[in-house]
Gaussian input, Z-matrix of N, CA and C with variables (Angstrom, degrees):
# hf/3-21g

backbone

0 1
 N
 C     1     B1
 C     2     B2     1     A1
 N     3     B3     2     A2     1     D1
 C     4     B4     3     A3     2     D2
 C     5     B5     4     A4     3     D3
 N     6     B6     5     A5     4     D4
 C     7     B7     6     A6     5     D5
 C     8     B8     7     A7     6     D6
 N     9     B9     8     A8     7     D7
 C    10    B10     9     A9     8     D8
 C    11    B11    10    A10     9     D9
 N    12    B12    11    A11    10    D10
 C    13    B13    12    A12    11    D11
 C    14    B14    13    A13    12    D12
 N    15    B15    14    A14    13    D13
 C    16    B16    15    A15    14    D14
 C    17    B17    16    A16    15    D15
 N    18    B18    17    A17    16    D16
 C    19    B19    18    A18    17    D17
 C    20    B20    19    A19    18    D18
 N    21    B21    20    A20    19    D19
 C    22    B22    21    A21    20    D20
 C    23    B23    22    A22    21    D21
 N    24    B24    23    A23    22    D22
 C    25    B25    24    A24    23    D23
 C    26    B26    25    A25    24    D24
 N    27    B27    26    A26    25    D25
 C    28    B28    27    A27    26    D26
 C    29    B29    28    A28    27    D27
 N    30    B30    29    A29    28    D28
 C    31    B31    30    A30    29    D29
 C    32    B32    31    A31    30    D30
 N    33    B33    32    A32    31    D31
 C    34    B34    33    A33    32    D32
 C    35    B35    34    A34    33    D33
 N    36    B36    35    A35    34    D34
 C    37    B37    36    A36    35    D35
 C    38    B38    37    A37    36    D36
 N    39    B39    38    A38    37    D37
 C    40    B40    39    A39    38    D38
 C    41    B41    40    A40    39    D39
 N    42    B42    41    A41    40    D40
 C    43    B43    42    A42    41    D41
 C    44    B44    43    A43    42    D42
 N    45    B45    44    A44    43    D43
 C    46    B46    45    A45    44    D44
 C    47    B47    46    A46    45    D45
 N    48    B48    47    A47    46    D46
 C    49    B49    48    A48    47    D47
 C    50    B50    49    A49    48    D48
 N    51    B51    50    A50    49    D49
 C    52    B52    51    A51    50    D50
 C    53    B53    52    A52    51    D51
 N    54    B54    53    A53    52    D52
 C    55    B55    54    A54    53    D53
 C    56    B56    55    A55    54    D54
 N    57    B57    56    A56    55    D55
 C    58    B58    57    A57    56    D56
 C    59    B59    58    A58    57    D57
 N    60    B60    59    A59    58    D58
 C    61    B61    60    A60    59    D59
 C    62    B62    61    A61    60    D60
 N    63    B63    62    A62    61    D61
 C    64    B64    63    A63    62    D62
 C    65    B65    64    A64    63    D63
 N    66    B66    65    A65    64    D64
 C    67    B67    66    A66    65    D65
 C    68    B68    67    A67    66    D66
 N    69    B69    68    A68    67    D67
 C    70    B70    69    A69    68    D68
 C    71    B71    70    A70    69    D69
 N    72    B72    71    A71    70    D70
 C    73    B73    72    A72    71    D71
 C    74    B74    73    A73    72    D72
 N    75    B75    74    A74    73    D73
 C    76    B76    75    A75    74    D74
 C    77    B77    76    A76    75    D75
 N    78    B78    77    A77    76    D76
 C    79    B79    78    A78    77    D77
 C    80    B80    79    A79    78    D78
 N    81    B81    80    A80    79    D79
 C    82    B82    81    A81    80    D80
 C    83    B83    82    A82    81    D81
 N    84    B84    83    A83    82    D82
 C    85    B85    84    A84    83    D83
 C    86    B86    85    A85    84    D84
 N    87    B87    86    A86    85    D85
 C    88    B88    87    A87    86    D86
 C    89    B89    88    A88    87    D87
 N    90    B90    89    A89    88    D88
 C    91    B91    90    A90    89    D89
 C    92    B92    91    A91    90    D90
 N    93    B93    92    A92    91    D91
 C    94    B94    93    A93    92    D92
 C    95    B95    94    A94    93    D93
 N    96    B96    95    A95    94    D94
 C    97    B97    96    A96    95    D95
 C    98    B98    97    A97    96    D96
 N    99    B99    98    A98    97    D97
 C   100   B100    99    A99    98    D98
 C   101   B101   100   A100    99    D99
 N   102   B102   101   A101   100   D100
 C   103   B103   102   A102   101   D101
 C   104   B104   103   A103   102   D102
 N   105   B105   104   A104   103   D103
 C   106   B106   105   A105   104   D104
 C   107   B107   106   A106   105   D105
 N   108   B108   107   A107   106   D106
 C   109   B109   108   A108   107   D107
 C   110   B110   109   A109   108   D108
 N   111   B111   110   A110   109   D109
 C   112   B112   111   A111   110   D110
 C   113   B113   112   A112   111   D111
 N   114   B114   113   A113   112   D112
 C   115   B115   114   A114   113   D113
 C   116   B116   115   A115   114   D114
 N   117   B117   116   A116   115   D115
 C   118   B118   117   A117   116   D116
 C   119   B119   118   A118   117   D117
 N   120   B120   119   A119   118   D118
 C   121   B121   120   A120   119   D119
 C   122   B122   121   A121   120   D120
 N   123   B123   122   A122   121   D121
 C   124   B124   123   A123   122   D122
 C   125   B125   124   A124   123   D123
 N   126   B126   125   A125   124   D124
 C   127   B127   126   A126   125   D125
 C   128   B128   127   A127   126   D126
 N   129   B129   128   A128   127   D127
 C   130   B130   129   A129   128   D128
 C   131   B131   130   A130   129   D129
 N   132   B132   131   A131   130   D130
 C   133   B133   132   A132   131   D131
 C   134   B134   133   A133   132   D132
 N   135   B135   134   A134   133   D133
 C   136   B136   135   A135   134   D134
 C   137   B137   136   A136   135   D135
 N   138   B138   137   A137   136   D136
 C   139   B139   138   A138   137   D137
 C   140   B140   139   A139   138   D138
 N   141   B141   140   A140   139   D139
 C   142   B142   141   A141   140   D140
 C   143   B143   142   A142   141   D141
 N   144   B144   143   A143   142   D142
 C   145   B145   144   A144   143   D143
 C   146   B146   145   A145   144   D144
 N   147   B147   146   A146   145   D145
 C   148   B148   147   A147   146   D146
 C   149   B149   148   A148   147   D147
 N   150   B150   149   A149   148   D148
 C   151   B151   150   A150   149   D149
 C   152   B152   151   A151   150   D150
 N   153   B153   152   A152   151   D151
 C   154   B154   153   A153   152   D152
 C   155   B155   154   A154   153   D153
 N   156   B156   155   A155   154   D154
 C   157   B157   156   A156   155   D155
 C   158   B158   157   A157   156   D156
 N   159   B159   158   A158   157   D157
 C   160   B160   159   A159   158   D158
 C   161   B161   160   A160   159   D159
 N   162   B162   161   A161   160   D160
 C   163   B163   162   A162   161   D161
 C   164   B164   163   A163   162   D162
 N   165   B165   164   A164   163   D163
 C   166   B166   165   A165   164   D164
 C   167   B167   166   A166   165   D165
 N   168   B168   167   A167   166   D166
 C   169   B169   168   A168   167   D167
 C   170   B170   169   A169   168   D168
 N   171   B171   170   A170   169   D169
 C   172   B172   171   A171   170   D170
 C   173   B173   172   A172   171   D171
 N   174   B174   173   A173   172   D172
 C   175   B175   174   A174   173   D173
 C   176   B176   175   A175   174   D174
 N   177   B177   176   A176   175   D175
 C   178   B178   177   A177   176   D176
 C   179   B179   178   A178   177   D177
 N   180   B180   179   A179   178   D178
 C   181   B181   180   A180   179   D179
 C   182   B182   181   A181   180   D180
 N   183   B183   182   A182   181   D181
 C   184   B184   183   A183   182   D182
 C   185   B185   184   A184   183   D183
 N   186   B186   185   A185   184   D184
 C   187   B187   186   A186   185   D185
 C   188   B188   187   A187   186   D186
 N   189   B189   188   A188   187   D187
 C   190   B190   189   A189   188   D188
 C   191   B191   190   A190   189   D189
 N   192   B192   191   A191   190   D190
 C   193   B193   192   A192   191   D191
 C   194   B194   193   A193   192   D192
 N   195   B195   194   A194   193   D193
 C   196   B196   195   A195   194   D194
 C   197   B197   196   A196   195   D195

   B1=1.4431
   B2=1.5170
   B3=1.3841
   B4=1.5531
   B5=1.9196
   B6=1.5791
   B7=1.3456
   B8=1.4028
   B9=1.4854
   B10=0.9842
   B11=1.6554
   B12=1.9460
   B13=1.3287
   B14=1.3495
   B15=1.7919
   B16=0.9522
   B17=2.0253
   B18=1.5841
   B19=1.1315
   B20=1.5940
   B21=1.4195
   B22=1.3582
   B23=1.3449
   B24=1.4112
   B25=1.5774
   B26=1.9308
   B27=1.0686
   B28=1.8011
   B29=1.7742
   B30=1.0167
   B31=1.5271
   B32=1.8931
   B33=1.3384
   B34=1.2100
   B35=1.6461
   B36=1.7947
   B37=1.9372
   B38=1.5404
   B39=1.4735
   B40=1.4942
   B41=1.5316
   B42=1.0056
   B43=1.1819
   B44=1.7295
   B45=1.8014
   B46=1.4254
   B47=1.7378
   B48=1.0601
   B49=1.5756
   B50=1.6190
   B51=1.4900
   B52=1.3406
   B53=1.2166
   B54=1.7785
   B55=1.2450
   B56=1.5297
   B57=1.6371
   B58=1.2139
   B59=1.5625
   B60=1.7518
   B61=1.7537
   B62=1.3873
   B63=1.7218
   B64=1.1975
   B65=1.2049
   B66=1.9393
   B67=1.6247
   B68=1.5361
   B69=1.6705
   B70=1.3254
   B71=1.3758
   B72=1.2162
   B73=1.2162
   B74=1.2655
   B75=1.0578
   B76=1.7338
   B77=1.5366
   B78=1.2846
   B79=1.8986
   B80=1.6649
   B81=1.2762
   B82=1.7222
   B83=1.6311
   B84=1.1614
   B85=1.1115
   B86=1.2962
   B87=1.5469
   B88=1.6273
   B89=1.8038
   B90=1.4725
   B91=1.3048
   B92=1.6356
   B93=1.4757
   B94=1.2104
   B95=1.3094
   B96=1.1535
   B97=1.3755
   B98=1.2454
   B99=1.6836
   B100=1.1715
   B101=2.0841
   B102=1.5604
   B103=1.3866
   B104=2.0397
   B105=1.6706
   B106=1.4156
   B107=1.3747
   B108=1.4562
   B109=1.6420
   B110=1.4812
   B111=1.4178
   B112=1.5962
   B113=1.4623
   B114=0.8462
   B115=1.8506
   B116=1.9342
   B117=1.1674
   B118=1.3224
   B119=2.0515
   B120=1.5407
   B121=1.7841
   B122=1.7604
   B123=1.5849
   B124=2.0742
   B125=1.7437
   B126=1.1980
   B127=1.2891
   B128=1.6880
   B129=1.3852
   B130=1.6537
   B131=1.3304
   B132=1.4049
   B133=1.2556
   B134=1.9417
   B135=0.9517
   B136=2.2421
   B137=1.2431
   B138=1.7922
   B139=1.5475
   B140=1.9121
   B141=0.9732
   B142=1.8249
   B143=1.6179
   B144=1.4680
   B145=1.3643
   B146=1.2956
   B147=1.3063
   B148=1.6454
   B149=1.6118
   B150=1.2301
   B151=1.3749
   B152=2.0922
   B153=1.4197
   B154=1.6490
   B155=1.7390
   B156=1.8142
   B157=1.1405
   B158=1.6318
   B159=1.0917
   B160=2.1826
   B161=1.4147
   B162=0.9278
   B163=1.8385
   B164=1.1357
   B165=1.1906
   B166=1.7734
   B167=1.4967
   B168=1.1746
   B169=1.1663
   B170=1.6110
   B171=1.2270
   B172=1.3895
   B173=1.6252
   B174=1.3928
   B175=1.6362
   B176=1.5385
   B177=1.6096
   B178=1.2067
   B179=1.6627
   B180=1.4777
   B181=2.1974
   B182=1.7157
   B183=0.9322
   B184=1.3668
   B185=1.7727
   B186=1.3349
   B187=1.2562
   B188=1.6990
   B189=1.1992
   B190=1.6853
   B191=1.7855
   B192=1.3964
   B193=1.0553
   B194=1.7471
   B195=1.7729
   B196=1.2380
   B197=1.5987
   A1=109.22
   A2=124.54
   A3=110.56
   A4=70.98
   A5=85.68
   A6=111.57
   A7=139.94
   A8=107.58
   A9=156.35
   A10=120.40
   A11=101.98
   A12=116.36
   A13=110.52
   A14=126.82
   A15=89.06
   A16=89.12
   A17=108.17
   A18=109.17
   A19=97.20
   A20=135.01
   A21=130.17
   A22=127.69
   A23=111.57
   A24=112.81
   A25=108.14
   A26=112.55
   A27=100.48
   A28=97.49
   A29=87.86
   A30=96.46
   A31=119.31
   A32=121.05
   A33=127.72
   A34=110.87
   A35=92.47
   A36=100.47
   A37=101.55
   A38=119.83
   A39=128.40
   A40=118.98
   A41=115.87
   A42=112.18
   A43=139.90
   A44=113.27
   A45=106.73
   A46=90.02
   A47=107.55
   A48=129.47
   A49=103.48
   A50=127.43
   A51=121.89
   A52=127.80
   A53=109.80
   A54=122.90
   A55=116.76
   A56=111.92
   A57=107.59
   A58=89.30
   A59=100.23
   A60=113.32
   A61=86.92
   A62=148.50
   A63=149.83
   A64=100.91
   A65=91.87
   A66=91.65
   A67=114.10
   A68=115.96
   A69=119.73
   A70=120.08
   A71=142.58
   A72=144.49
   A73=127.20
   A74=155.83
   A75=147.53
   A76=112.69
   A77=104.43
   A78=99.34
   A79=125.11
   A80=88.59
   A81=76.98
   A82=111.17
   A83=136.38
   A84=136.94
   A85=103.12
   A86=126.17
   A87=126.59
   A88=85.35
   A89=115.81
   A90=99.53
   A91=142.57
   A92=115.99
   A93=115.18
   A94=115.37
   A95=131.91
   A96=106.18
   A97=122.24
   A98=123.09
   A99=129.64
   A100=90.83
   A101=95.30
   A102=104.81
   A103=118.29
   A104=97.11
   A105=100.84
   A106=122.84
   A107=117.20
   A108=134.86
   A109=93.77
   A110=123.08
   A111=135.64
   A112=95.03
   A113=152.71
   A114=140.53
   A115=72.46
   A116=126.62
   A117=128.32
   A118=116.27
   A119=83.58
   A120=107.80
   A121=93.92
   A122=106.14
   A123=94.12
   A124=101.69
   A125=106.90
   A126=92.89
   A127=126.64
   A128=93.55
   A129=109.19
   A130=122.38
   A131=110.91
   A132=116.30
   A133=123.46
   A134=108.27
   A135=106.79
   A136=69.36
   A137=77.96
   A138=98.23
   A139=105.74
   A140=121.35
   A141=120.31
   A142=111.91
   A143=105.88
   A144=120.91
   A145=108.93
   A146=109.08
   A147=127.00
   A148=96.26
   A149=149.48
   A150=160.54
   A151=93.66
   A152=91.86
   A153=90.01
   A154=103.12
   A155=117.26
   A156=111.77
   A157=131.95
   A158=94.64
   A159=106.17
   A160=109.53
   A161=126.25
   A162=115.30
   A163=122.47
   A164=133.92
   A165=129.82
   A166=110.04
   A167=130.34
   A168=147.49
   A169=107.06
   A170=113.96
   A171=109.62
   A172=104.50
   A173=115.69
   A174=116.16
   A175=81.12
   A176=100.98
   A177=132.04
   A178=127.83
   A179=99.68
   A180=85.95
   A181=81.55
   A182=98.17
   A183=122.19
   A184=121.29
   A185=140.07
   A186=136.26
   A187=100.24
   A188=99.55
   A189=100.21
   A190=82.60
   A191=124.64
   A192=124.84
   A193=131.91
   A194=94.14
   A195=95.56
   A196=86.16
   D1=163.82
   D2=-164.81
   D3=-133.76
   D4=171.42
   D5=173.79
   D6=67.56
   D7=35.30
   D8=169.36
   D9=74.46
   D10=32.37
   D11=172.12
   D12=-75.45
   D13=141.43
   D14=163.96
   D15=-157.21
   D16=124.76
   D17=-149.96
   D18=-87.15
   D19=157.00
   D20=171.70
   D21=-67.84
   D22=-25.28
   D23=-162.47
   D24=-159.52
   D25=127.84
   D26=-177.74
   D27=-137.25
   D28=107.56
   D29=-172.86
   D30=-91.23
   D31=89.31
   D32=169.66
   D33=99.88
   D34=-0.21
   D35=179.58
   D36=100.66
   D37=-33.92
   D38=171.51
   D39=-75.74
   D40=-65.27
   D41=176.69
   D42=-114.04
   D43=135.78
   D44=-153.29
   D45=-104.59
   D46=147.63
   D47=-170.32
   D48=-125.82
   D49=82.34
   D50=147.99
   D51=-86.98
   D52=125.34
   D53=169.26
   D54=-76.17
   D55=167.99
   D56=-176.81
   D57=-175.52
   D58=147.34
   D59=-160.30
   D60=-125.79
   D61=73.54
   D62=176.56
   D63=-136.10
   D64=167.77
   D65=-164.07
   D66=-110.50
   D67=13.46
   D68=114.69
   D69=-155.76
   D70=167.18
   D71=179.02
   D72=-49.37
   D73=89.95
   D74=-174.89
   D75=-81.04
   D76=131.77
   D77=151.59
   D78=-3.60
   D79=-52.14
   D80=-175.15
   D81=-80.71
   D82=-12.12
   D83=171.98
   D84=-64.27
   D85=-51.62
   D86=-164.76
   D87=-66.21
   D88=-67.00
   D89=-178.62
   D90=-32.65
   D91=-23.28
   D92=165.31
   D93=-86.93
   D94=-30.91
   D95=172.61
   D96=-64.92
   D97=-33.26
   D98=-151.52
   D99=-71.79
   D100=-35.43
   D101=-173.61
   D102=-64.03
   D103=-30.54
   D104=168.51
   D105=-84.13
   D106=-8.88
   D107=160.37
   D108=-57.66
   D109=-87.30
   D110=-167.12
   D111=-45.16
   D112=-12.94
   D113=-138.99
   D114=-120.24
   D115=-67.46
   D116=-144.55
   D117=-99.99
   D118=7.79
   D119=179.31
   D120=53.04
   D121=62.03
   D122=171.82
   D123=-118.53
   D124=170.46
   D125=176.30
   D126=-101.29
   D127=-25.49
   D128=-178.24
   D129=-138.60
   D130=132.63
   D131=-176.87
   D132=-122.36
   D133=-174.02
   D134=174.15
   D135=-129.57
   D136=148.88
   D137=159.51
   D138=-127.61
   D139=75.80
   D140=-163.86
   D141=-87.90
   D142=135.45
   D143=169.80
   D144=-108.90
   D145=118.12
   D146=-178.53
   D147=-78.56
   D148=-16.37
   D149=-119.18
   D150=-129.60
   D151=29.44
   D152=-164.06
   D153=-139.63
   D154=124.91
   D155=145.62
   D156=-21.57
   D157=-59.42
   D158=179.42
   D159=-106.92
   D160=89.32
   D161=160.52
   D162=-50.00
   D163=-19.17
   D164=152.69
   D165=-44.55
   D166=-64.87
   D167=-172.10
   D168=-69.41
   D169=-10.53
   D170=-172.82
   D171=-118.31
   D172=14.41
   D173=-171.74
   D174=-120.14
   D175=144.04
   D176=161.28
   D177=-140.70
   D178=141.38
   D179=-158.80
   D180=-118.70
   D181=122.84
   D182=166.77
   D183=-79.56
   D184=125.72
   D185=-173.30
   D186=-111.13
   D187=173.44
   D188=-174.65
   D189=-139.97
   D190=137.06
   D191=156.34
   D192=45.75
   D193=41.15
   D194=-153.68
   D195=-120.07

């Protein structure tokens, strides 16, 4: 990706997996992935906070146009 995107994880070309170590998730976090979905035409992405007692509770899958 150019322009100083740069996604954490792209799993199989389908799906993008950004991690994140905060102590909770904000809007703008969902917004970048959703934004590196649109940038790369994918449809679904995780959005995971390692920064969490439960990682169930701390994964979120984001869709683009679905």
């Amino acid at each position: 990706m150019e322009h100083g995107f740069r996604l954490d994880l792209l799993v199989n070309k389908k799906v993008i997996v950004e991690i994140k170590s905060v102590d909770a998730l904000l809007d703008v976090h969902h917004k970048q992935l959703l934004t590196y979905l649109k940038l790369n035409q994918l449809k679904l992405g995780l959005l995971i906070n390692f920064n969490s007692t439960n990682l169930n509770k701390s994964m979120t899958r984001i869709v683009n146009n679905l």
